[in-house]
N, C-alpha and C positions, 0 to 999 in steps of 0.2 A: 811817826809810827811806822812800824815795819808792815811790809807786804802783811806776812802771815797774820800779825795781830789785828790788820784792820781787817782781814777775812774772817777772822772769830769773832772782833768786834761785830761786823755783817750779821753775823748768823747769830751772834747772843741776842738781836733785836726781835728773835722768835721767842716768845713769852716761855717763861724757864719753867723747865718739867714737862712740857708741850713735844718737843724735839729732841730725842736722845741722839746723842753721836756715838757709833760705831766703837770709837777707841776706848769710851766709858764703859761699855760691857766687859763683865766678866764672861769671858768664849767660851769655857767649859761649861757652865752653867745656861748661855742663850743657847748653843747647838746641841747641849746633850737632851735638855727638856722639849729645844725645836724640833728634833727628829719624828722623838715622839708626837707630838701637833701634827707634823706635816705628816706622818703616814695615817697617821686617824685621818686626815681631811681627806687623802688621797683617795684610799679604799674607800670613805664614804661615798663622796662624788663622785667614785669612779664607774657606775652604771650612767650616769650621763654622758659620761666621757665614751664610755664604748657605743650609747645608742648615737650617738653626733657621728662615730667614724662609721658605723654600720651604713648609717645614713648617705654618708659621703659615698659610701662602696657600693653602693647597690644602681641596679637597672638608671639608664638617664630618665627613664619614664615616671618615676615615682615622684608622689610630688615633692618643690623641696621646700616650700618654709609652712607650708598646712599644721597646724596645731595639732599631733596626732589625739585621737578621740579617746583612747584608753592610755591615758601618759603613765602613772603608776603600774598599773599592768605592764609596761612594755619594760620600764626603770628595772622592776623587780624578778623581769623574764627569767627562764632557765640559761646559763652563760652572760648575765649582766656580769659578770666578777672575773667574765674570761679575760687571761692576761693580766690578771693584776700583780701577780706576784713578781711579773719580771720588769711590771713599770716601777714598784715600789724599789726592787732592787738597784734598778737605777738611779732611780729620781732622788736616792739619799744622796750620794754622792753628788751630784750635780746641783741639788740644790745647796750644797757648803759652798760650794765653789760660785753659786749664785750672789748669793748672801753674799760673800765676802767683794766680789766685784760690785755689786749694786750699788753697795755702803761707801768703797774704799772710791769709786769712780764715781762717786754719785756726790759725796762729801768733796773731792780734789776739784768739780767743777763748778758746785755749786762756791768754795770756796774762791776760784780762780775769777770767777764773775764777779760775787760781791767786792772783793778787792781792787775791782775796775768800775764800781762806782755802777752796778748792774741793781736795779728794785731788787729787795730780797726778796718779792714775790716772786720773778723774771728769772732771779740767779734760781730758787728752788724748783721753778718749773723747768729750765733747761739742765740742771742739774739729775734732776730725776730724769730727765730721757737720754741723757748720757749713763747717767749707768743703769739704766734698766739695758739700755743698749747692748755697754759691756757687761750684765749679768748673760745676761743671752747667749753672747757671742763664749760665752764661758764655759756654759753648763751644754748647751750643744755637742762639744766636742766629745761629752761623757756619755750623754741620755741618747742620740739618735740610733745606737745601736738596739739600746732598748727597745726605745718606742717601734721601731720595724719591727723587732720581734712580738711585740708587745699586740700592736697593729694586724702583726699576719693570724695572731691566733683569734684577735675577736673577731673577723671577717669570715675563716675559716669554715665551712659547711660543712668536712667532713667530721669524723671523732676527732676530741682535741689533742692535740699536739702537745709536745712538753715543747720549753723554751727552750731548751738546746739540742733538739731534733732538727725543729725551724733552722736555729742558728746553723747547723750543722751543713741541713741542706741549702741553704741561701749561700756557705763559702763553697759549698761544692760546686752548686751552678752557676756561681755568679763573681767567687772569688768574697775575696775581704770587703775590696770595696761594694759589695752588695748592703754589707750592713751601713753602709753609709750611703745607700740611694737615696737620691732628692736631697743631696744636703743641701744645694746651692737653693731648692728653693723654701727648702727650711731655712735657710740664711735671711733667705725673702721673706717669709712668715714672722719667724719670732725675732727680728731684729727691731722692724718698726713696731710689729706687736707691743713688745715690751717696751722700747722707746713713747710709746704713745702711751699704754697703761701707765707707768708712772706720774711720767711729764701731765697727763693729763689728772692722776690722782692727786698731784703734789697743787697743781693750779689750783684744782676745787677744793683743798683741803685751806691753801693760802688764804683763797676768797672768803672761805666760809671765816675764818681765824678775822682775817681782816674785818668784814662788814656784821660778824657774830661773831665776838670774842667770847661771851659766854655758852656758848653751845657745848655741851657735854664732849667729852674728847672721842666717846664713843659711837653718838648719832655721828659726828663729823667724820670718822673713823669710814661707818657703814655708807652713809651719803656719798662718800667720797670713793670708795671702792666700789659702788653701784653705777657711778655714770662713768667712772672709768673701764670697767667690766664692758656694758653696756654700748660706748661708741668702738673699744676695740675689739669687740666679736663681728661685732656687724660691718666696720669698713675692710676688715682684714680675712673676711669669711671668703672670700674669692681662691686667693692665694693657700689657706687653708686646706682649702677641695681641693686643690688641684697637688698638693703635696701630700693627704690623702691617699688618693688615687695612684700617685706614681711611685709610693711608696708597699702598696697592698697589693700591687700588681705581681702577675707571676713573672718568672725570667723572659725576657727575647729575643733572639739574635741579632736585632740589630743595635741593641744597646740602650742605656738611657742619656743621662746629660742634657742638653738644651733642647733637641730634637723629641726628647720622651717627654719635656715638659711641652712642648708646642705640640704635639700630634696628642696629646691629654687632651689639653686645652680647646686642642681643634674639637676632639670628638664632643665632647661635653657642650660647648657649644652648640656643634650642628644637633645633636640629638633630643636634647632640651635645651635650649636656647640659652638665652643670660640669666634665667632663674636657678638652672641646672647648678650654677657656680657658689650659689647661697643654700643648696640641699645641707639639712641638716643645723641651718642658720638656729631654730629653736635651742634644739636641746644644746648648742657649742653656746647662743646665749644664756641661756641657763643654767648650765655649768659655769661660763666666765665670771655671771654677775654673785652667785651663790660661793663661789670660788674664790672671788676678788673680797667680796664683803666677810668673809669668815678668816679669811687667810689673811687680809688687812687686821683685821680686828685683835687675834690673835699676835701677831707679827709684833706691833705698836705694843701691846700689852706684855708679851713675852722681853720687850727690850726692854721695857720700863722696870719690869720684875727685876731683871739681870746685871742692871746698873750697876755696876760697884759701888761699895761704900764711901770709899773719897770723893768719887764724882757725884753720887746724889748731896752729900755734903756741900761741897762747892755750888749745885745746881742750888739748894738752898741758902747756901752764903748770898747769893743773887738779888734776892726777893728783899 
């Protein structure tokens, strides 16, 4: 048996209709119908998303993981929706180029394992933190310009800013590479980030399949993007804040780079201590697990929908 065939052999031992593979999609039909999905989710959650960076932006003195006492009230505040329009603009493009890495890096490792004689549980869970990895490392290189812009206007205390006002003044004062501040430690951020959301979505999803094989595809779907959400908001919330912060910040002569990440770091620190570094830990959990369990669910369902017809054919010749 060839390399290849014993890698698909590997992975046909995931019970058929359970696991779609990437290449069985018909593309025009999973991405035209995914856009739509992903910008409903986005603008949904996206008052979470602004009250976690607000959070992150504000005084060291506030506190940072306290449950605020008016949470709905704060979600639905005036300017929850600030900035959405240019994360959305982004976030289309970045996340095709996500998708396609996830799937295409995610499927070549998990393959390359099981072909080496790896548990298909082992092969799918390092599989999935491989290309969550390279979805990251992908979609980065499109969205970070965004997101700064995106970032500068929910922070913002003066009247809002249109998004290429910001843009405009951040190359003035700062040059191009301004819209790429902090990238090295968004590198740091969303590489393990996403390496571990998967790797860790694909383990609990394996485990549950393995030890509950009849568990509805859906609770496993939500279970499994809940404790995946869950551990990576919270070990990865440091790095977060801190990229945050050096990303929201106004220009300063002396520059940023590794120096603007440590003298961050310092302040945050000295000023509120080691909690200071988890400000905003709620609502970025809140978002990640509400994010992860909705965006998982959809995602899995959306591929299942888009399967081509010779490939559900075949996925059924199996059975």
């Amino acid at each position: 048996m060839e390399v290849g065939e014993e890698a698909d052999y590997a992975l046909s031992r995931t019970p058929p209709g359970r696991t779609v593979r990437f290449d069985d999609l018909d593309k025009t039909r999973f991405f035209g119908a995914g856009a739509g999905l992903y910008t409903a989710l986005t603008v949904g959650l996206y008052p979470l998303h602004s009250q976690k960076t607000r959070a992150q932006a504000l005084s060291e003195h506030a506190p940072a993981t306290r449950k605020p006492p008016s949470m709905f009230g704060q979600v639905l505040a005036p300017g929850a929706f600030r900035g959405v329009g240019v994360a959305v603009t982004g976030a289309l493009p970045a996340r095709i180029g996500y998708i396609y890495a996830l799937e295409a890096g995610g499927h070549a490792a998990t393959a390359w394992l099981a072909a080496r004689g790896v548990r298909p549980e082992t092969a799918a869970s390092f599989g999935g933190a491989c290309g969550g990895a390279a979805a990251a490392a992908t979609s980065m290189a499109v969205y970070i310009p965004f997101d700064i812009v995106s970032q500068r206007q929910i922070v913002s205390s003066a009247a809002p800013e249109s998004a290429a006002t910001i843009a405009r003044h951040i190359v003035r004062t700062e040059g191009v590479r301004g819209l790429y501040r902090g990238f090295a430690i968004t590198v740091l951020t969303y590489l393990p980030s996403s390496a571990l959301w998967w790797g860790t979505y694909k383990a609990v999803r394996e485990a549950i399949e393995g030890s509950a094989p009849h568990t509805p595809m859906l609770a496993a779907d939500i279970a499994s993007g809940a404790v995946a959400g869950a551990l990576t908001s919270t070990v990865t919330m440091p790095l977060d804040t801190v990229k945050t912060r050096v990303q929201t910040q106004a220009h300063s002569a002396d520059g940023q780079g590794a120096l603007g990440l440590v003298r961050v770091t310092r302040e945050l620190l000295v000023a509120g201590g080691a909690s200071a570094l988890w400000r905003g830990v709620f609502w970025r959990a809140t978002h990640t697990v509400v994010w992860g369990c909705t965006m998982i669910v959809c995602y899995e369902q959306l591929k299942r929908w888009a399967v081509k017809p010779r490939a559900r054919l075949r996925s059924h010749s199996r059975h």
